[in-house]
MARNU-482303 format. One record per residue: residue number from 1; residue in one letter; z, x, y of N, C-alpha, C, O in turn. Coordinates in Angstrom, 2 decimals. Layout:
NUM; A; Z; X; Y; Z; X; Y; Z; X; Y; Z; X; Y;
...
//
This chain:
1; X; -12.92; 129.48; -6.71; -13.86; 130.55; -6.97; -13.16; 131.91; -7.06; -13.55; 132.69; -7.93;
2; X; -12.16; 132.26; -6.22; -11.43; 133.27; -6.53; -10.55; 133.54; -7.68; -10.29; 134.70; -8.00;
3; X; -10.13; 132.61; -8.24; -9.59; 133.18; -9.39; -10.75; 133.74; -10.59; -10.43; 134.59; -11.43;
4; X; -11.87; 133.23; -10.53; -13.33; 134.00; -11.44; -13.47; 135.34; -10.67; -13.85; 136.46; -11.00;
5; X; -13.16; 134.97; -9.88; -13.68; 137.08; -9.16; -12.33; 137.84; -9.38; -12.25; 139.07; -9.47;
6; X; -11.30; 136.99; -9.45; -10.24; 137.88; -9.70; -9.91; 138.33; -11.55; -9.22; 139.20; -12.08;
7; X; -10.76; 137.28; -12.06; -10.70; 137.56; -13.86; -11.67; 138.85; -14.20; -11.55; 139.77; -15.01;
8; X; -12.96; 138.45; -12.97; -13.77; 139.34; -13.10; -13.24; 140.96; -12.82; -13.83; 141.94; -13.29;
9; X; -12.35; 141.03; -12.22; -12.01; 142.37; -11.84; -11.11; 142.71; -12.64; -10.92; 143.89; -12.94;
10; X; -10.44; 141.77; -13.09; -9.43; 142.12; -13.88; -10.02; 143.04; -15.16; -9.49; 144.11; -15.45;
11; X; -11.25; 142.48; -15.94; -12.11; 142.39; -17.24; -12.72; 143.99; -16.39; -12.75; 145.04; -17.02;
12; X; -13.10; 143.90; -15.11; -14.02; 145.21; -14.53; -12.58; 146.56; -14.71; -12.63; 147.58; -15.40;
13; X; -11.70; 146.20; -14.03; -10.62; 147.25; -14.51; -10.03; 147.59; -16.30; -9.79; 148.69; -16.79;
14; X; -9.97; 146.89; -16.63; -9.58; 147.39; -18.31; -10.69; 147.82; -18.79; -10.43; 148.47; -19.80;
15; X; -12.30; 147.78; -18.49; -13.24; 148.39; -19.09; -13.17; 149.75; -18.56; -13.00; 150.72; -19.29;
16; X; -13.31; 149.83; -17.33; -13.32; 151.14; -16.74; -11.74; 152.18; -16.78; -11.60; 153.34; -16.39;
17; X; -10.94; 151.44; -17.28; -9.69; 152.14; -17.81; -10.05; 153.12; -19.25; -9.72; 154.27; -19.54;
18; X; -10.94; 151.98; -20.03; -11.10; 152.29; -21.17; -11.82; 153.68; -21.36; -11.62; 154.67; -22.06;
19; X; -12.64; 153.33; -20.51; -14.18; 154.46; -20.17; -13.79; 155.70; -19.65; -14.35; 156.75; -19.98;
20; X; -12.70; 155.64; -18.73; -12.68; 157.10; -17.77; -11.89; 158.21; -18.59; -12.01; 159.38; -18.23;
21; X; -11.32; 157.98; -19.38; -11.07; 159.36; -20.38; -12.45; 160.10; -20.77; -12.58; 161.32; -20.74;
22; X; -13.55; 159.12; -21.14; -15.03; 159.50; -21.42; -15.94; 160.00; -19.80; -17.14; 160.09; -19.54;
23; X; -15.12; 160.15; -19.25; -15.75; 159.83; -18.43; -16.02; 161.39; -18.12; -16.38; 161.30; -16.95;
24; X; -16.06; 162.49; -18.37; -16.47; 164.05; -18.32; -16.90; 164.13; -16.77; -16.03; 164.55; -16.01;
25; X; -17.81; 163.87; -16.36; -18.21; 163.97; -15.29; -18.17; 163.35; -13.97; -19.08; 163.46; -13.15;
26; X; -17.06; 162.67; -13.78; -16.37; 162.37; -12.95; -17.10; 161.22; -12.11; -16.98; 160.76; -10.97;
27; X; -17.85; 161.00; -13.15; -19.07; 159.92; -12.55; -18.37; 158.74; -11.78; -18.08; 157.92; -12.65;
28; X; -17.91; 158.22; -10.42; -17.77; 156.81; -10.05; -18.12; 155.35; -10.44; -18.92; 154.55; -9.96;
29; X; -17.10; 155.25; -11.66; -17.49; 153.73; -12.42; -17.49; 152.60; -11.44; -16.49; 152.16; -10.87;
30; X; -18.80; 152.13; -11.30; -19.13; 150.58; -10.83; -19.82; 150.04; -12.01; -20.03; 150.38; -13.18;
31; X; -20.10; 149.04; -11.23; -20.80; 147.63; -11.88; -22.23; 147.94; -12.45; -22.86; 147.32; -13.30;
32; X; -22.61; 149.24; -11.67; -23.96; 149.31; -11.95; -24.21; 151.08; -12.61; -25.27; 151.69; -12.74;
33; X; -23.09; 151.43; -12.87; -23.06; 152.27; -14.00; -23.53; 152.49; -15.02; -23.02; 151.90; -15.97;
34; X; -24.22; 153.05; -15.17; -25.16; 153.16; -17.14; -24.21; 154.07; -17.94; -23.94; 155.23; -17.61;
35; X; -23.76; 153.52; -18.92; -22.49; 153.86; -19.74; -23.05; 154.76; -20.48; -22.31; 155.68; -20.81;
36; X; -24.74; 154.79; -21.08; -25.22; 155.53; -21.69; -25.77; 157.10; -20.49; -25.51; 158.30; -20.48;
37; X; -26.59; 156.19; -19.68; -27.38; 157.33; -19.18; -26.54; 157.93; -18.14; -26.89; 159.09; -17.91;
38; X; -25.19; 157.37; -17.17; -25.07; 158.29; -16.40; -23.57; 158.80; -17.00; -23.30; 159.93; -16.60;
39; X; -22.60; 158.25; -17.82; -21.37; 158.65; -18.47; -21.94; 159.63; -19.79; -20.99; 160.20; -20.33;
40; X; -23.09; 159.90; -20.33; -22.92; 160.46; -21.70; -21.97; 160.06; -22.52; -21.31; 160.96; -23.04;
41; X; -21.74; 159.14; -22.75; -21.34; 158.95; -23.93; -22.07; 158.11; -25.31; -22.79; 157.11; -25.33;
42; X; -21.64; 158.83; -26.24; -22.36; 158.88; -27.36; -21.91; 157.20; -28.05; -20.95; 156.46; -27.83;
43; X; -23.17; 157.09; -28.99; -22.65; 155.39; -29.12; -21.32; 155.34; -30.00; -20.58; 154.35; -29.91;
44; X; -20.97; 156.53; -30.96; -19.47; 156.28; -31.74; -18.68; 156.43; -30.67; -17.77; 155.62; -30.79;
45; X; -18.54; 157.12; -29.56; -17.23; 156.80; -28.41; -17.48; 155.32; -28.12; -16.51; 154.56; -28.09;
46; X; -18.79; 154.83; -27.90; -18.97; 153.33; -26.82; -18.26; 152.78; -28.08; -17.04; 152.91; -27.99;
47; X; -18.77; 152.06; -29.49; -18.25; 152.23; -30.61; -16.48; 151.80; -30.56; -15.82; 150.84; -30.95;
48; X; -16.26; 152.78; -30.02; -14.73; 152.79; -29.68; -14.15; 151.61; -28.69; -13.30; 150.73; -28.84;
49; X; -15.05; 152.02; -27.58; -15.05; 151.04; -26.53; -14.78; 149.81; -26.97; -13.63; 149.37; -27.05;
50; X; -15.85; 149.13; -27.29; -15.92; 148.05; -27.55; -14.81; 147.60; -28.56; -14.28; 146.56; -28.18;
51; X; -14.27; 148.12; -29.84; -13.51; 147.66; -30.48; -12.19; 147.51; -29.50; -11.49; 146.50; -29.55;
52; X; -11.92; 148.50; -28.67; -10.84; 147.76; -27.91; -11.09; 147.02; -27.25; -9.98; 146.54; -27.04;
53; X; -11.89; 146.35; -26.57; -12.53; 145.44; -25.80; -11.56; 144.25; -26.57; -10.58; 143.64; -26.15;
54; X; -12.38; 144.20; -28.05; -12.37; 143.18; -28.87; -11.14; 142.79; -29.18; -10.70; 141.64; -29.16;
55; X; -10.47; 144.02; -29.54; -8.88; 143.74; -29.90; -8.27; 143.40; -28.23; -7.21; 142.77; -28.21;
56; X; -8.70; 143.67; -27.27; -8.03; 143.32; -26.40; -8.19; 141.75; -25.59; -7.24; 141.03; -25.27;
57; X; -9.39; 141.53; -25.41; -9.80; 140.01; -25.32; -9.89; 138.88; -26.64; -10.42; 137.77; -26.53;
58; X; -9.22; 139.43; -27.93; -9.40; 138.89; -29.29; -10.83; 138.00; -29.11; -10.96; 136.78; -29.02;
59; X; -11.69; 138.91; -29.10; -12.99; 138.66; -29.32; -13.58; 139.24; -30.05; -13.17; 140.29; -30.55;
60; X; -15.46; 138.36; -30.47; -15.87; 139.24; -31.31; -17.50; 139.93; -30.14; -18.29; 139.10; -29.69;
61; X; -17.67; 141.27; -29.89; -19.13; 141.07; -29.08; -20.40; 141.66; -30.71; -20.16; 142.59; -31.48;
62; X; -21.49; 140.86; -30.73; -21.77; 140.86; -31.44; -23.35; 142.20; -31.02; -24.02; 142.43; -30.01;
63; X; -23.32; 142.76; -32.50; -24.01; 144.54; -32.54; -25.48; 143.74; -31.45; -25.32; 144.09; -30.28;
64; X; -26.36; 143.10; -31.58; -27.26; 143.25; -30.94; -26.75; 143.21; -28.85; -27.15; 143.94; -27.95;
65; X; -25.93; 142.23; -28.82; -25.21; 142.12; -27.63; -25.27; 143.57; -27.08; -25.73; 143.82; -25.97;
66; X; -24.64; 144.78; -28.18; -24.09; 145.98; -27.68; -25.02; 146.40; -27.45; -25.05; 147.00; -26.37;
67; X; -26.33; 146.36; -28.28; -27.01; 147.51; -27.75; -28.20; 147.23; -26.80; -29.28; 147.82; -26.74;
68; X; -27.54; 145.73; -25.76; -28.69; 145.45; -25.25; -27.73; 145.74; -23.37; -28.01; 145.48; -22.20;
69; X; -26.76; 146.32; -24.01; -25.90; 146.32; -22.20; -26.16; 147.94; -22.55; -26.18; 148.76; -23.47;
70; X; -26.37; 147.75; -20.88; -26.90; 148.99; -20.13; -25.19; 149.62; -19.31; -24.50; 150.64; -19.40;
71; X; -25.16; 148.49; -18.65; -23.93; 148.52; -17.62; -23.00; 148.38; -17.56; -22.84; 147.18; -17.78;
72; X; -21.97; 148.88; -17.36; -20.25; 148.33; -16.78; -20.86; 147.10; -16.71; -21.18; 146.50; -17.73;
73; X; -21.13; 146.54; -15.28; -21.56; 145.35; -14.91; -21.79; 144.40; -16.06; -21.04; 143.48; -16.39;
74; X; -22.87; 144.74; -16.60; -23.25; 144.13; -17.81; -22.71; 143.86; -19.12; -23.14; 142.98; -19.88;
75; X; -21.34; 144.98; -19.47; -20.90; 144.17; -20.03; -19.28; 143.43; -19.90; -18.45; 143.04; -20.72;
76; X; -19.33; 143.47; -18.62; -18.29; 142.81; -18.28; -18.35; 141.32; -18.02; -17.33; 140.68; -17.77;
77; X; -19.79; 140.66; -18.08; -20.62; 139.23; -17.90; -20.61; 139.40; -19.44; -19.96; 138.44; -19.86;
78; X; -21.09; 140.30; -20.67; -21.32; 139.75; -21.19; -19.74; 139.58; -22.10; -19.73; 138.99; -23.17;
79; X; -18.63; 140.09; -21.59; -17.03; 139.43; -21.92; -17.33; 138.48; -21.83; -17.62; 137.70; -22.74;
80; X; -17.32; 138.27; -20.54; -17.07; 136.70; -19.56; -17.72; 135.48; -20.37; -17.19; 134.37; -20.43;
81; X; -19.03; 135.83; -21.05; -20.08; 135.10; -21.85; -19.15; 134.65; -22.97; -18.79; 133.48; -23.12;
82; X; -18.71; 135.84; -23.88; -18.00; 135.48; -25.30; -16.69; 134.90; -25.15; -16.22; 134.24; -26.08;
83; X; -16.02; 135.10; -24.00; -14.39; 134.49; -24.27; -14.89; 133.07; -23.86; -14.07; 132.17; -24.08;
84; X; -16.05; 132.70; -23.33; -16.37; 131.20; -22.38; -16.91; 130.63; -23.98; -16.42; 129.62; -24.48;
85; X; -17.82; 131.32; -24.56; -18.54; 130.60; -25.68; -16.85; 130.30; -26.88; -16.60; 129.23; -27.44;
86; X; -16.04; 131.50; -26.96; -14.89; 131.19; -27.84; -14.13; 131.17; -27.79; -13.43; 131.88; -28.50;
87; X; -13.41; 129.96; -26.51; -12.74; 129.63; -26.24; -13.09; 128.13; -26.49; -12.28; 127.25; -26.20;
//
């Protein structure tokens, strides 16, 4: 079981690597972070996000996926979802 909590953190740190340049307001990235409502960032930065995501897990997350995560949290399950489905 620990090596899933340790992938999980792994996937929770490179998102929130990605994010904290955006991160203006010094907001404390967790799991339960709203990328929209408490980071401000606009969807062409998230936009951004995600394409490195993609190039970085050589995945694809697909547009409705994106605009249905709220959370760090959320979309760090929904990684976990696409590398499990394409793999």
């Amino acid at each position: 079981m620990s090596g899933i909590q340790e992938d999980d953190d792994l996937v929770f740190h490179k998102i929130t690597s990605l994010l904290e340049p955006l991160n203006e307001k010094g907001v404390k990235l967790t799991r339960d972070t709203d990328i929209i409502a408490d980071l401000e960032i606009d969807s062409v930065s998230l936009l951004d996000v995600v394409m490195d995501i993609e190039d970085n897990y050589d995945i694809s997350i697909p547009v409705n996926t994106i605009s249905e995560i709220k959370t760090i949290g959320e979309l760090v399950d929904a990684i976990h979802a696409i590398k499990k489905e394409q793999s």
